[in-house]
C-alpha positions in Angstrom: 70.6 11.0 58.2 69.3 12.9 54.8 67.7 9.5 54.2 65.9 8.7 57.7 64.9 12.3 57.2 63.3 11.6 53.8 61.9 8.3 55.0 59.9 10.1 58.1 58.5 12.6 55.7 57.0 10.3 53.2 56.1 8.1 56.6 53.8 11.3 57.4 52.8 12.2 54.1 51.4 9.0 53.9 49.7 9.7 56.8 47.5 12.1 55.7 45.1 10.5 53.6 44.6 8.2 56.1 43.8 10.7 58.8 41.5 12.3 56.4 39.8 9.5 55.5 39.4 8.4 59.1 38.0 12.0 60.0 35.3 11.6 56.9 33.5 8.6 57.4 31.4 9.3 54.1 35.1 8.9 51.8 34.9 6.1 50.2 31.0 5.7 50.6 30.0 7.1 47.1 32.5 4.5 45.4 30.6 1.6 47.2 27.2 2.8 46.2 28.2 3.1 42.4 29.5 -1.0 43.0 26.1 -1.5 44.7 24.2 0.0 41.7 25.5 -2.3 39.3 24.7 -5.2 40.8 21.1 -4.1 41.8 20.1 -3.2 38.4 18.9 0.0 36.5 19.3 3.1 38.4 20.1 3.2 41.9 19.2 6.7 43.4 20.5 7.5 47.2 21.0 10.1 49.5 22.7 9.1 53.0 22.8 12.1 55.8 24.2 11.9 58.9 21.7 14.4 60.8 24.0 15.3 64.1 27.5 16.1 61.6 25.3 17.6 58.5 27.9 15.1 56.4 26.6 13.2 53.7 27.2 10.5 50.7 25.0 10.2 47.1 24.1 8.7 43.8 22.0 10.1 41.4 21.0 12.2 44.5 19.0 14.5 41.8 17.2 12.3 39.5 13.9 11.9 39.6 12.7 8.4 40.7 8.8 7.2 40.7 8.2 7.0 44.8 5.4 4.3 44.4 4.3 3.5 47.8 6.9 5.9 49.3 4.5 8.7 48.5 2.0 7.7 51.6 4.7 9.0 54.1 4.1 13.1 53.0 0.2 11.9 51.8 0.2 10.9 55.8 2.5 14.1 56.9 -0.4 16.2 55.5 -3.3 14.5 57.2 -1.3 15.0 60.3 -1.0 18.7 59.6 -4.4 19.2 59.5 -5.2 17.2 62.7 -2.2 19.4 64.3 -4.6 22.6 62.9 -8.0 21.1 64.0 -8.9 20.2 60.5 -9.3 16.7 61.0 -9.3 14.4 63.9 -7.6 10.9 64.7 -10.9 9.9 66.4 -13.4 10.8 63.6 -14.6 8.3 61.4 -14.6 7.8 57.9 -16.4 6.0 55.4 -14.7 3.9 53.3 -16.6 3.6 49.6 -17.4 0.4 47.5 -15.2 2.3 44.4 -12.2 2.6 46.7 -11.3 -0.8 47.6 -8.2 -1.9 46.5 -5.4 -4.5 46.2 -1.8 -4.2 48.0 0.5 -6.3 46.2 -1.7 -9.5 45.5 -4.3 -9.5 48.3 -7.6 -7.5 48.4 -7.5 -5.2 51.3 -9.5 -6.5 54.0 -12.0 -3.1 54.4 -15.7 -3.6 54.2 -17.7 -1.5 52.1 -19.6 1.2 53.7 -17.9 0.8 56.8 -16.8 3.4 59.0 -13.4 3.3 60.6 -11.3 5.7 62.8 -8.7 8.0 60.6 -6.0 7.0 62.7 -6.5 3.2 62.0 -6.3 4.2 58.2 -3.4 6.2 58.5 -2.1 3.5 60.7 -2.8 0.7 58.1 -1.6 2.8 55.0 1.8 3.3 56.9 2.8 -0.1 58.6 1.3 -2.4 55.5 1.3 0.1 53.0 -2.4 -0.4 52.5 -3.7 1.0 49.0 -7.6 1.1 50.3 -6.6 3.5 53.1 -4.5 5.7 50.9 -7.2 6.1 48.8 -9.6 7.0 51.1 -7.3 9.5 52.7 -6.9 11.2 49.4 -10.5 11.6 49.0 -11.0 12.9 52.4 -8.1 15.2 51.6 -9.8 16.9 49.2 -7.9 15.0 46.3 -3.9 14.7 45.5 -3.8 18.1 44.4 -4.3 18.7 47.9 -1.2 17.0 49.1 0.8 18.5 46.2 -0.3 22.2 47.7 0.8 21.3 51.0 4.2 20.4 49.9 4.9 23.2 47.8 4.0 25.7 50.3 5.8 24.0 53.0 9.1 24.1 51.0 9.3 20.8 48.9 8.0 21.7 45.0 10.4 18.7 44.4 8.2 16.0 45.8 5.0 15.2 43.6 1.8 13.8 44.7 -0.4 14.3 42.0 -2.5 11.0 41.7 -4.1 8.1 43.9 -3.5 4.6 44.1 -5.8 3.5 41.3 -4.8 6.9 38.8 -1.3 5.2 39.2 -2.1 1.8 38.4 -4.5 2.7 35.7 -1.8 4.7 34.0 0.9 1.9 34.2 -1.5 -0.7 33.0 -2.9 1.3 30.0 -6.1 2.5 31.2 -5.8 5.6 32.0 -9.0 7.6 32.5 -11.1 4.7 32.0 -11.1 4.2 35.9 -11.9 7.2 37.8 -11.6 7.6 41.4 -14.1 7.1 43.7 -16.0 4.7 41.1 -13.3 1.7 40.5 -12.4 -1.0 42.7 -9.9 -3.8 42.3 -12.6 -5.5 40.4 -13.4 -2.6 38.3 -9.7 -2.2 37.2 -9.2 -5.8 36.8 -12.0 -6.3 34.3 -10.3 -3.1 32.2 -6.5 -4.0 32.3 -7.7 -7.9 31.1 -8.9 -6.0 28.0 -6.0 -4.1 27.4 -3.2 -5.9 24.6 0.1 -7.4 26.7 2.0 -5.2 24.7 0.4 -2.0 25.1 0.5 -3.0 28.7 4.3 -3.0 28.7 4.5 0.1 26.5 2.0 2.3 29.2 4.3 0.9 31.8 8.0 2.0 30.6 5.4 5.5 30.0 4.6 5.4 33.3 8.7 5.1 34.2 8.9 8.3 32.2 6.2 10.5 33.9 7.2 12.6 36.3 3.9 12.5 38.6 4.8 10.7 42.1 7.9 11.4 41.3 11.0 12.8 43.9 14.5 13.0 43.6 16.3 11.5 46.7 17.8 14.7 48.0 14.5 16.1 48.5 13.1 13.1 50.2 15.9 12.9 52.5 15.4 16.5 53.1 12.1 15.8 54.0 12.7 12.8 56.3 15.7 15.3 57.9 12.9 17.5 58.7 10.0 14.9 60.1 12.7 13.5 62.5 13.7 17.7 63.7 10.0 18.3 64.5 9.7 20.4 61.3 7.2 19.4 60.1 4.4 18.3 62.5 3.6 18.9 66.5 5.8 16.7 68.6 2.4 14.5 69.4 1.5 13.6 65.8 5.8 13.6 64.8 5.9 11.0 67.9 2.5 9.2 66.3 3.9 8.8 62.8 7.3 7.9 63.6 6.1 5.0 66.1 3.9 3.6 62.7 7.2 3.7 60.3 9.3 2.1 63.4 5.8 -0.8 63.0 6.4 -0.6 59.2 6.0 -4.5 58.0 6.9 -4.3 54.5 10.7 -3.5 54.8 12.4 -6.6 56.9 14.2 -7.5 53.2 15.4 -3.7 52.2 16.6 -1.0 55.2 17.2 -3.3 57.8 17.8 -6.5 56.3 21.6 -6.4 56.6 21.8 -4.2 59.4 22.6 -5.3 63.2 19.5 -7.3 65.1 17.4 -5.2 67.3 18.5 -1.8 65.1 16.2 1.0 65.2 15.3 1.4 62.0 12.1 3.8 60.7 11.3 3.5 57.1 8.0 3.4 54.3 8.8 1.3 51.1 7.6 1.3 48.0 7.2 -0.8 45.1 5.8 -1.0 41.6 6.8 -2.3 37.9 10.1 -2.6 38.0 11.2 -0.2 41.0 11.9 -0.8 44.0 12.1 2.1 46.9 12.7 2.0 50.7 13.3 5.4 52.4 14.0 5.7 56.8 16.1 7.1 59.7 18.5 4.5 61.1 19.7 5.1 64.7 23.5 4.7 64.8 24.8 2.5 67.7 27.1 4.1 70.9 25.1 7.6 70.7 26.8 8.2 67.3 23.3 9.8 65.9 20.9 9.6 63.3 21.2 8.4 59.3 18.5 9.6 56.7 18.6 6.7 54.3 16.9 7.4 51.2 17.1 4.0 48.6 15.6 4.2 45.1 15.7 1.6 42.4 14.0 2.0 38.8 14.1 0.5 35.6 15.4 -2.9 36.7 15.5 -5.5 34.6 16.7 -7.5 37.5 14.2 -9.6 40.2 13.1 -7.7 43.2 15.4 -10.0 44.8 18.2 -8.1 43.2 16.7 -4.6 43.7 15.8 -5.3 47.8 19.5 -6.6 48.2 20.6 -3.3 46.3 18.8 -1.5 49.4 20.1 -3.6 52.1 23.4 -3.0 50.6 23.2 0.5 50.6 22.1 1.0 54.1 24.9 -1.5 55.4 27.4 1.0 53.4 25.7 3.6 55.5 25.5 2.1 58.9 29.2 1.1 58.3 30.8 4.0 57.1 29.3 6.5 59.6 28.9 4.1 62.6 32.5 3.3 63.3 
């Protein structure tokens, strides 16, 4: 008997763990993502929040990781605010300058010079293709980055930087620096002054660039930020409804978010990309009514293809979807 006794007591000792770990779907989450980092190269950064239960899972949650084209999503939460005040309006048109045309990844933006186009087609374009013209010229009607950077210190998130444009960026990281000045560059412009810049001081202003902490964000903040866009925090319900419908058209993130995720997943995200980083950051909707996942992916300092680094993301958000979603 004294040894069937002890037997069902270390039967429901060993019970425990198990219970908890069923009750905590986030357990065993921030072992997987330290596997996931190593095989994605550099530093993996991630903040996972399951928005219903307040639960969540991390890595490197508070480093600070260059955003590259991750920083349009608060650029474009700010033009918003200002249409929500009467600042600005979807319908207006704006001009977009010879100096501000720009490339997005290896393609010349398709803008005309001089043109005029409606603000919600650029914000529109700089969210679903990431387009580096538009951003631009939302800056510049903005007021400049500084602009942005105000607006998110006042509204709560000192965290997140948005200090320079497109071209600032790309001029820093190609060893440039004030040689190209907003509003007077284009691609062609920048072009002709990186091909005159040494391969190896290239490389050296780009591991600088790494190191600078301008449109930079830690991945608790950004998933804080996400957290509140998807509440209604942030924005009117019209223009929260208008921005999340363009991240749920984003067209750049099939190989990071919801590349590994079930078909037909709803998945909202803005990616970013640039030197050797790789970013993807989104609200995934859990299946059955189980609620709402902030995903927040960051990948710097790679030495690894972006193959590697957009698998590192999928990965992550597969963890995610998995771990809370069953």
């Amino acid at each position: 008997m004294r040894c069937l006794f002890r037997i069902a007591i270390a039967l429901v000792l060993a019970a425990i763990p198990a219970t908890a770990h069923a009750a905590d779907p986030a357990a065993d989450l921030d072992a997987r993502l330290r596997a996931i980092a190593l095989d994605a190269g550099g530093t993996l950064g991630v903040k996972v929040v399951h928005l219903e239960s307040g639960r969540t899972a991390g890595l490197n949650a508070l480093g600070r990781f260059q955003m590259a084209s991750v920083y349009k999503l608060p650029l474009a939460v700010v033009v918003l605010a200002k249409v929500d005040t009467g600042e600005l309006s979807l319908e207006q048109e704006v001009e977009v300058r010879p100096g501000e045309l720009r490339r997005t990844g290896a393609k010349v933006d398709s803008w005309k010079p001089g043109s005029r186009v409606a603000l919600s087609r650029l914000v529109d374009a700089m969210m679903t293709t990431s387009d580096n013209t538009a951003c631009d010229v939302l800056i510049r009607l903005l007021g400049g980055a500084p602009v942005v950077d105000a607006w998110l210190d006042a509204h709560g998130y000192p965290g997140i930087d948005v200090s320079w444009s497109e071209l600032r960026m790309a001029a820093v990281a190609s060893g440039v620096g004030d040689l190209a000045k907003d509003g007077d560059c284009d691609h062609a412009c920048l072009d002709a002054l990186v091909a005159k810049v040494p391969k190896e001081k290239r490389a050296a202003a780009e591991r600088a660039f790494e190191l600078d902490l301008h449109n930079t964000a830690s991945p608790e903040d950004l998933a804080r930020f996400l957290g509140a866009l998807k509440r209604g925090e942030l924005l009117s319900a019209p223009s929260t409804e208008t921005l999340l419908a363009m991240m749920r058209r984003n067209t750049t993130g099939d190989r990071r978010i919801r590349a590994l995720l079930p078909k037909g997943t709803p998945v909202w995200d803005k990616t970013g990309t640039m030197g050797r980083s790789a970013n993807d950051v989104g609200l995934v909707e859990l299946p059955d009514g189980k609620g709402t996942l902030v995903v927040v992916a960051l990948v710097k300092n790679s030495e690894k293809g972006y193959d590697a680094r957009e698998t590192g993301i999928a990965r992550v958000a597969k963890a995610a979807f998995d771990a809370f979603g069953r």
